[in-house]
N, C-alpha and C positions, 0 to 999 in steps of 0.2 A: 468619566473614569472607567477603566476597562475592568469587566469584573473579576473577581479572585475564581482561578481553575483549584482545581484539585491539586496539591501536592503531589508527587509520582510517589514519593517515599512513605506516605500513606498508602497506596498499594501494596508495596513491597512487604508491609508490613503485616498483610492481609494473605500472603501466597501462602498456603500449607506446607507446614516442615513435614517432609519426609522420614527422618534419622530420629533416632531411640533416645526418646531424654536424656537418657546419662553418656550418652556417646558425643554430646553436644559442646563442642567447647567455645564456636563463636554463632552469634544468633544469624538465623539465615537471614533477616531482612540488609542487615549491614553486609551479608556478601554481596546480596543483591547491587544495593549504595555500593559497593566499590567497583563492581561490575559496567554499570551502567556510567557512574562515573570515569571509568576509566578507557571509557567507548568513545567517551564524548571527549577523551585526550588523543583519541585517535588508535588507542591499542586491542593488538585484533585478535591474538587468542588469550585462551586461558592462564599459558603460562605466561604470554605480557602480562597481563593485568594483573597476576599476581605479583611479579617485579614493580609495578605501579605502586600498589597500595603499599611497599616495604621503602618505598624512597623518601616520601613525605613525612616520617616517624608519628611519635604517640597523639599530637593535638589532630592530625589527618583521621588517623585510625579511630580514635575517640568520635570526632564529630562521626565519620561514618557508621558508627554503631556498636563496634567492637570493644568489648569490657578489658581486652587481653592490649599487651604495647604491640605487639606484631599482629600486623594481618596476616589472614591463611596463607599458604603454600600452595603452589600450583597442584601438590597429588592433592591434598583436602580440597580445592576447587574442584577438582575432577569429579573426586568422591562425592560432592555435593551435588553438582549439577547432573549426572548420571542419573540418579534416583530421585530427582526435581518429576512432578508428573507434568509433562509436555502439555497437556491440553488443557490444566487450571492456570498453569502460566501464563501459556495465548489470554485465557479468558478474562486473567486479571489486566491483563495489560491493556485489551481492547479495551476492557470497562473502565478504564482511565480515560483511553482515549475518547471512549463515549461520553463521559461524566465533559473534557474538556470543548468538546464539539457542539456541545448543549449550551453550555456556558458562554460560548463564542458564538451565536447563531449569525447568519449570512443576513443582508441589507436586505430588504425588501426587492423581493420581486429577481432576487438572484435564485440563478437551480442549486440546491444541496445535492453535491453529485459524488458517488462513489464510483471509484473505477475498479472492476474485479479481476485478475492474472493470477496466471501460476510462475512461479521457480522452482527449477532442481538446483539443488545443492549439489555439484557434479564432484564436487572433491570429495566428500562423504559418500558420494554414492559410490566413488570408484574402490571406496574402503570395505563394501559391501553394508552400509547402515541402512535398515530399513526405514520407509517413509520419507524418503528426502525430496519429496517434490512437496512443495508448499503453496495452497490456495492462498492469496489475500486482497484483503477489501482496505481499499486507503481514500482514504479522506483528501477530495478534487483542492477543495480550499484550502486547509490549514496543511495537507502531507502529512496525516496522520495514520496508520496503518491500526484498522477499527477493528480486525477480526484476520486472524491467520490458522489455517487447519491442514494438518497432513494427510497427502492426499496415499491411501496403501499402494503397496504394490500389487500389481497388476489389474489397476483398475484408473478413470479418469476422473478427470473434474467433476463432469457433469453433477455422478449421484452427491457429491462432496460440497457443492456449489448449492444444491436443493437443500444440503441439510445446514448448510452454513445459514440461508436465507431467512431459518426458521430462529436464529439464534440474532441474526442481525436488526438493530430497528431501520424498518424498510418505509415506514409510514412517511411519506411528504420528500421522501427524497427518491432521487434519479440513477439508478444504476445504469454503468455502462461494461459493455463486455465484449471480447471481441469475438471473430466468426464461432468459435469451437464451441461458444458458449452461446450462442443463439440455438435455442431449443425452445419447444411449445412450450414444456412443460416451466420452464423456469421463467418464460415470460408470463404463464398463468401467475404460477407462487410470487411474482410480483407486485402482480396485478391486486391479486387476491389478496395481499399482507398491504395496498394501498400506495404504494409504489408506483413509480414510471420505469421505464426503459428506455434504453438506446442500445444499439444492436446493429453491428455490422454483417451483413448478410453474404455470403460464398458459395459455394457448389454442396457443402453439407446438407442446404435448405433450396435444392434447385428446382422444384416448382413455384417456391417465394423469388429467387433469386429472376427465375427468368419473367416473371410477374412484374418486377418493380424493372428488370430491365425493359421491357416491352412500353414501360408506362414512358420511358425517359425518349426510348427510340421515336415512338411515336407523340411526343409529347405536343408537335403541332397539333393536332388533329383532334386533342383532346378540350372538351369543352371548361374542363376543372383550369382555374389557376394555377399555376407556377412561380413562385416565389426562389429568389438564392441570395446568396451574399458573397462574399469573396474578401479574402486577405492576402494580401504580399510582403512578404518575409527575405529580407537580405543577410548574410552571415556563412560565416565555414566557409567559402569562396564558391556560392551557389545562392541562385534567386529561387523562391520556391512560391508558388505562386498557387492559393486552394479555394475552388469554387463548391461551395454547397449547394445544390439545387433540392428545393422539399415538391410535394405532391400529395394532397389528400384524393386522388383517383383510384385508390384501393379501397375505399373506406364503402362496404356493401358486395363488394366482390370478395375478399380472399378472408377465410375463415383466420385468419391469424390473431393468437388471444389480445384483446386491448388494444389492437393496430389504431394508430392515430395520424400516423403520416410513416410515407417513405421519402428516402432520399438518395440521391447521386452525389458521390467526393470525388471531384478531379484533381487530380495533382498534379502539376508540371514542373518540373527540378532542372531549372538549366544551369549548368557549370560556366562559373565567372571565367577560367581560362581553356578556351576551346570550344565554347558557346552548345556544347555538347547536354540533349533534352532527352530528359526520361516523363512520362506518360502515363498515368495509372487512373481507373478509377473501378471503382468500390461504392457498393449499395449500400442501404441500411433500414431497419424500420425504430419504431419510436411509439409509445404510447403517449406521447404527447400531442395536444390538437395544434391547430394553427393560433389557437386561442392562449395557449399556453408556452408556445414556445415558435420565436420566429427562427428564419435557417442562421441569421447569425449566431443566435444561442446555440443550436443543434451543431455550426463548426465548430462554437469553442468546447462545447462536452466533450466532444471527437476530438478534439486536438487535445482537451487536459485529460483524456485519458489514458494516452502514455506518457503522463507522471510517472503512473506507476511502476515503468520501466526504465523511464531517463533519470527519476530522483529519486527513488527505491532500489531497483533493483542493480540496478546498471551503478550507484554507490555503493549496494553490499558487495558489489564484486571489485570495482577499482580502487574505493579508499580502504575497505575492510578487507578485502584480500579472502572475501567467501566461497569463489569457486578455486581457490586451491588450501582452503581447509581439509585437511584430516579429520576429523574425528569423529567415532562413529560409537559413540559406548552411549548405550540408555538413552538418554534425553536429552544427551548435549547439542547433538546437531540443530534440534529445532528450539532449545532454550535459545541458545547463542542466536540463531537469526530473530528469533522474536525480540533480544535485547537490542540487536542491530537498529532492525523497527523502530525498536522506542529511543533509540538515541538520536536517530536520523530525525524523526519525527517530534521531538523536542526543541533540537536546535531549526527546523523548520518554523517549528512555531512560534519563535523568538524571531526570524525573518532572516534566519543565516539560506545564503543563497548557492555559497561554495564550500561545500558541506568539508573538503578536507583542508581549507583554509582555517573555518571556523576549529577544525580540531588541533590547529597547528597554535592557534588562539588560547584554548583549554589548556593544552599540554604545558603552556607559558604560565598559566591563570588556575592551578587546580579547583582553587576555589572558589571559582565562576563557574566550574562543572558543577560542583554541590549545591552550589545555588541552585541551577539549575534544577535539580532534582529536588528541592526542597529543603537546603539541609541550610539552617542560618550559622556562621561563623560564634566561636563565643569570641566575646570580649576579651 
C-alpha cells in the first residue's frame, strides 16, 4: 500500500493571513482551495478563477472553505494575493512538496535527483514588476517543484542559487544544473551540505572546460578507463541519437571541489525528411565515483534534467498562458507561478502525463480537483 502524503490543503491552511481581522470576510486558506483548484480545471488568471469558484454554487464554495454562498470577486482576489508575502508562500508550498517526496522515497539504488533553472515571467516583466525571474529546484522523479525564489533585479542566479541551497535538503541527493550554474563555490555548498553534482561545463569554466576537453581528445593514450552508454530516441520526425562517455583521468590533477568523474554528451539529430544532421557535444563534471554512478545513470540525470523545462516550464507558458500574463502589483506575479508549480506538480504525481488534457479532465470533474487537494465530498 502506498503511503498517505500530506494533504496540500493542510498547507494552505498554514500560509499566514496578511489582512486585518476585521477586514476578513472569506478565510484565506479557502482562497487558497479555489485557487489551486481552479488551476487544476485549467483557469489561468485571477479573474478566471474567480468566475470558476461562482459557477459550481453553495455545496462547491462550502466544501472549499468559504462560510459566505459566493466566492470572492476577482478585485478581493487581487486584493488578497497582492499583500500574500511571496517568499512564505514558496516556502509553504516547497515544504509540502518536501513532506510528499519523503514519503514517496525512490527504489533502492536509484539517484534522488533535483534539477535547478531559472524563468522570467516576460509578460510581468514587460509591465515593469519587480523580481520576475524565478529560481527553481523540481523534483527528477515525482515533478515536484521543492523550492522557488525570486531572483532581484539586477543581479543573477548564482548568489540566489547559494542561498537557496542553504534552505534546500541537499543530503543524499543529486543536484543537476546547467552551464551558468557551474561555479566552484556551489559545487563546494554541495559538497559540503553532503550532496552530489552533475554540471554541464562551457566557456564560463574554460580551464575546467579545456581540461576535460583534452581528456576526451586524447582519450587513446590515456592509461584511465573509459566507460559510455548511449540511447536512441525516434519521435517529432527526427532520430536523436546520445552517447555519454565518463572518465575519472582528472581525478589528482584539477583542483575542482568534490570532482569524481568527467564526462562528454554527443548528440546527433538527424531529420526523418531530408536526412539533414546536427552535431553537438558538451562536457560536464560530477561528484559522483565510478562506484556510484555508471555513464548510463550520468545520461539519464542529463536527460531528466530538462524536465524542468519541458514539464514545468515550457506548461507554465503553453497551457497556463504565463509568459503573456499581466500582472504585476505586490505579490501576485510570483504567488500565481508558485500555484502553477503546485498544480502542475500534483497532477504529475497522480501520473497525469498531458498536463492540459488532464485539466480538460478537471474542468468536466471539479470534484476530482478537490480531491485532489485534499478536500472529501460531503455526503
Amino acid at each position: 500500500m502506498e503511503p498517505q502524503c500530506r494533504p496540500l490543503l493542510a498547507t494552505l491552511h498554514e500560509i499566514p493571513d496578511p489582512r486585518h481581522a476585521r477586514g476578513r470576510r472569506h478565510p484565506l486558506a479557502a482562497i487558497l482551495a479555489l485557487m489551486c483548484a481552479a488551476m487544476l480545471c485549467g483557469y489561468r488568471s485571477y479573474s478566471a478563477i474567480a468566475d470558476w469558484g461562482r459557477c459550481y454554487g453553495q455545496q462547491l464554495a462550502r466544501a472549499l472553505g468559504f462560510t459566505h454562498a459566493k466566492t470572492p470577486c476577482a478585485a478581493t482576489l487581487h486584493h488578497v494575493l497582492r499583500k500574500l508575502n511571496g517568499p512564505l508562500v514558496e516556502a509553504a508550498l516547497g515544504a509540502w512538496a518536501e513532506s510528499v517526496l519523503t514519503a514517496l522515497p525512490p527504489v533502492a539504488g536509484e539517484l534522488e535527483a533535483m534539477a535547478i533553472d531559472g524563468k522570467t515571467l516576460r509578460g510581468s516583466r514587460k509591465q515593469g514588476a519587480p523580481a520576475v525571474h524565478l529560481l527553481s529546484a523540481l523534483s527528477q522523479r515525482l515533478g515536484l517543484t521543492l523550492w522557488q525564489q525570486a531572483v532581484a533585479d539586477k543581479t543573477n542566479e548564482i548568489p540566489v542559487l547559494e542561498e537557496m541551497l542553504r534552505e534546500l535538503v541537499v543530503e543524499g541527493r543529486v543536484i543537476t544544473v546547467d552551464a551558468l550554474l557551474t561555479q566552484r563555490a556551489i559545487a563546494e555548498r554541495i559538497v559540503q551540505g553532503g550532496g552530489e553534482y552533475v554540471m554541464i561545463v562551457k566557456g564560463n569554466q574554460p580551464q575546467l572546460h579545456q581540461d576535460i576537453h583534452l581528456v576526451f581528445q586524447e582519450a587513446p593514450a590515456l592509461a584511465e578507463p573509459i566507460a559510455a552508454a548511449e540511447t536512441v530516441d525516434s519521435g517529432h520526425g527526427r532520430i536523436e541519437h546520445r552517447r555519454l562517455t565518463v572518465s575519472a583521468a582528472l581525478l589528482g590533477y584539477s583542483d575542482w571541489p568534490g570532482l569524481g568523474q568527467v564526462f562528454q554528451l554527443e548528440r546527433c539529430v538527424t531529420l526523418k525528411k531530408g536526412g539533414e544532421q546536427r552535431h553537438e557535444v558538451v562536457y560536464g563534471v560530477t561528484s559522483l565515483g565510478p562506484d556510484r554512478a555508471t555513464p548510463a545513470c550520468l545520461l539519464h540525470a542529463v536527460r531528466q534534467h530538462w524536465q524542468i523545462e519541458n514539464k514545468v516550464h515550457w506548461v507554465r507558458d503553453v497551457t497556463f498562458d504565463e509568459d503573456r500574463s499581466q500582472v504585476r502589483c505586490g505579490s501576485i506575479p510570483q504567488v500565481m507561478a508558485a500555484f502553477r508549480n503546485t498544480a502542475i506538480g500534483l497532477m504529475r504525481r497522480v501520473g497525469e502525463v498531458n498536463i492540459a488534457a488532464a485539466c480538460r479532465r478537471f474542468a468536466a470533474q471539479p470534484w476530482a480537483a478537490l480531491a485532489l487537494i485534499g478536500i472529501i465530498p460531503e455526503n
